[in-house]
N, C-alpha and C positions, 0 to 999 in steps of 0.2 A: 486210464487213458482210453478213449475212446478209437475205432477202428480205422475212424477217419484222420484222425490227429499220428496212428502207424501208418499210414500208406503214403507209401512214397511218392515225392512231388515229379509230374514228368515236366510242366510246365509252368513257367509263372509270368503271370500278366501283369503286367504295370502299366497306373495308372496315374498321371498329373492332372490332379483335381484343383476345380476352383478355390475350394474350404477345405477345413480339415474337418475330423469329425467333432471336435468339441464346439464348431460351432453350427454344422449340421448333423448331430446323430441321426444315424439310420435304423433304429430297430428292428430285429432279424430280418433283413430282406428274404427273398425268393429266392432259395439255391439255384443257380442257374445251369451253372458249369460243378462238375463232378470234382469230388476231393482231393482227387489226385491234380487238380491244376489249381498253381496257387494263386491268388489276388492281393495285388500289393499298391500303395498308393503313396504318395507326396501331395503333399496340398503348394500352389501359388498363394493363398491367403490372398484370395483377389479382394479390393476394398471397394468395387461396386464394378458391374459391366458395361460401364463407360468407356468411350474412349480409351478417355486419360488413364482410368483405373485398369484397364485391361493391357495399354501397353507398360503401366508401371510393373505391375505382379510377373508380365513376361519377360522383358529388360533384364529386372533384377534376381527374380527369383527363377526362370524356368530350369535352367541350367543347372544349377542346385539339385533343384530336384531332377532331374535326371539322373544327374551324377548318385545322388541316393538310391534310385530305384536299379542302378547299373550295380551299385553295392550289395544288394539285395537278392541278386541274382537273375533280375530282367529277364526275361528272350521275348519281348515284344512292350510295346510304349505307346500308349494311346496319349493325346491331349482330350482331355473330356472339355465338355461345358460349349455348348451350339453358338450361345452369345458370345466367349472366347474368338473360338472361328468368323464369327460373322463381322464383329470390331477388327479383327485384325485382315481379314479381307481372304478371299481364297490362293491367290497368287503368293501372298507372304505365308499362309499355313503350308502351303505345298513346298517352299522354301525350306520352312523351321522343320517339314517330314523330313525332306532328303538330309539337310543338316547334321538331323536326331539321329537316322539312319547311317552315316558316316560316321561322325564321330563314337558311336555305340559300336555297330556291327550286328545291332539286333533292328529286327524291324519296326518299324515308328509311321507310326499313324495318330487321324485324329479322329473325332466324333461325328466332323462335319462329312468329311469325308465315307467314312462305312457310311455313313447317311446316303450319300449319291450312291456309292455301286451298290446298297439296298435296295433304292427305288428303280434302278439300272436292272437291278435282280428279275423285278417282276414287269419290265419293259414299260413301267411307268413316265409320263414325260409332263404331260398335265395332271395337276397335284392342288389341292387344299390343304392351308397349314391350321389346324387349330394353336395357338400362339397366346401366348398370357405377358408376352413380352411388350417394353412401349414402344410407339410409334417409332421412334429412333432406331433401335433395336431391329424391328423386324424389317427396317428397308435396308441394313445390313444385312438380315438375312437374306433379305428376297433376291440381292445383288449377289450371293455367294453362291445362292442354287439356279440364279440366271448363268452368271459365267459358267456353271456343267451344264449349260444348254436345258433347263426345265423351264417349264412355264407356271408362273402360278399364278394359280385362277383366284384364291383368294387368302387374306390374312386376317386373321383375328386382333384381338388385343385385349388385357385386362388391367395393364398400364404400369408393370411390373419393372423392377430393376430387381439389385440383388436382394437388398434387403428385404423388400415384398417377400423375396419366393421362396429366402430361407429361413425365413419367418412363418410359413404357411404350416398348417395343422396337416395330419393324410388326410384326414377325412377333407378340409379344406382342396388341397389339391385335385385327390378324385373327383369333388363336386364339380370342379372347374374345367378337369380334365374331361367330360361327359358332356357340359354346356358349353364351353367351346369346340370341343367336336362337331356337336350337330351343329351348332352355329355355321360352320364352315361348311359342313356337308349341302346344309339349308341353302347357301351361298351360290355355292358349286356342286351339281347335283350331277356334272359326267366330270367329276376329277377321277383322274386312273386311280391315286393315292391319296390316303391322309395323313400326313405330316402332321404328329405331336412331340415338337421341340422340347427337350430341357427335361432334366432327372430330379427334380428340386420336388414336383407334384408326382412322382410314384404312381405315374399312369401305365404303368405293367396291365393292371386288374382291367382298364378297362378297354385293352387293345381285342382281345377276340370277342368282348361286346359289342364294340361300333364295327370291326368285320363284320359280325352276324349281322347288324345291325345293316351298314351300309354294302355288304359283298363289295368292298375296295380293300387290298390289305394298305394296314395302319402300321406308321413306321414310327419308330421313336430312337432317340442317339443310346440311351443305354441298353436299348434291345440292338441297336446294330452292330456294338461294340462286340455284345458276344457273339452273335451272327460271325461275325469277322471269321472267330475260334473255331465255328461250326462251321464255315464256308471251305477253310482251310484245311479241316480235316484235324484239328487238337483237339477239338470237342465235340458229343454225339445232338445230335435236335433235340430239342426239348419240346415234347408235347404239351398241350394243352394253352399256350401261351401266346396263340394268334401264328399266323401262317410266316411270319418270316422267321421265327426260332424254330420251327417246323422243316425249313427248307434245307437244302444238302446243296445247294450250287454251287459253285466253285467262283473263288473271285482270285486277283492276281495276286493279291497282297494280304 
């Protein structure tokens, strides 16, 4: 047994994901957060980021899974997935937080959300999204980071739903994640930020390249989830991995 598999858990994060992993595997991700905090997940088994499919999977399934990850030992509850948030609106996810948060007693958050007080972190307000999302999609998005008061200067598109993205190869993703970047930056050349939505393309690798590249920090939902961890003081920065897993600022939640 290894040393990490002895030490004792101080914390565990849960998370409700779109898929499960059998029909997205992840291959060793990036450790991010340290051993002693555990990560735990429930899938909605979303059947596309549609409308319709996004309020079916939360309707019927969110609750579920909660109730699982509350078995599990929870002390905090993300909803993952940007196009979850952006279909279901900002005003209804702020909702399903306090909800989460009552009913639990642990704290409940979402993805969309650490997204805003990320870019709130580094006084960001004008923003470029690199985006692989469809048109439909991203003006979802674009209405959930207007109502936190940002502006954004511009959106990409690669014309993605679900099945595109959970379909995509890494290497696929990183290539997309790098050409929609600059696309965006090309765009909007004084954006404070750049927004790269959605976990599906494992744009970790290329977030402190297009910093170096463009000196704007690059935000993404599964870097801000753990930021959250690091903001709060459960988890230490993690070097190397672009300036906002880097930071120690404090956020409310």
């Amino acid at each position: 047994m290894s040393s990490s598999e002895n030490m004792k858990v101080r914390f565990v994060a849960g998370t409700v994901s779109p898929i499960g992993p059998d029909r997205h595997p992840n291959p060793q991700p990036e450790p991010l957060l340290p051993p002693d905090i555990r990560q735990i997940s429930t899938s909605i088994e979303i059947s596309d980021y549609t409308l319709e499919g996004v309020n079916e999977a939360i309707e019927k399934r969110y609750w579920g899974c909660v109730d699982q990850l509350m078995k599990q030992g929870a002390n905090r509850i993300t909803l993952a997935g940007f196009p979850i948030s952006s279909q279901l609106g900002r005003p209804r996810v702020l909702k399903l937080i306090e909800e989460t948060a009552r009913r639990t007693g642990v704290t409940a958050d979402g993805q969309g959300e650490a997204v805003i007080d990320a870019l709130r972190h580094f006084g960001a307000n004008r923003i470029a999204i690199a985006s692989r999302w469809s048109d439909q999609l991203n003006q979802a998005l674009i209405a959930y980071l207007t109502h936190a008061g940002f502006e954004v200067l511009t959106v990409t598109s690669a014309g993605q739903w679900a099945k595109q993205a959970f379909s995509m190869s890494i290497d696929e993703g990183i290539r997309l994640a790098f050409q929609l970047a600059r696309e965006a930056m090309r765009r909007a050349p004084t954006a404070e930020a750049l927004l790269l939505p959605g976990g599906a393309w494992r744009s970790l690798a290329a977030v402190p390249i297009l910093e170096e590249d463009f000196n704007v920090p690059v935000v993404t939902n599964p870097i801000a989830q753990v930021w959250r961890l690091i903001a709060t003081g459960v988890a230490p920065p993690v070097a190397g991995w672009g300036r906002l897993l880097g930071a120690q600022g404090s956020v409310s939640s």
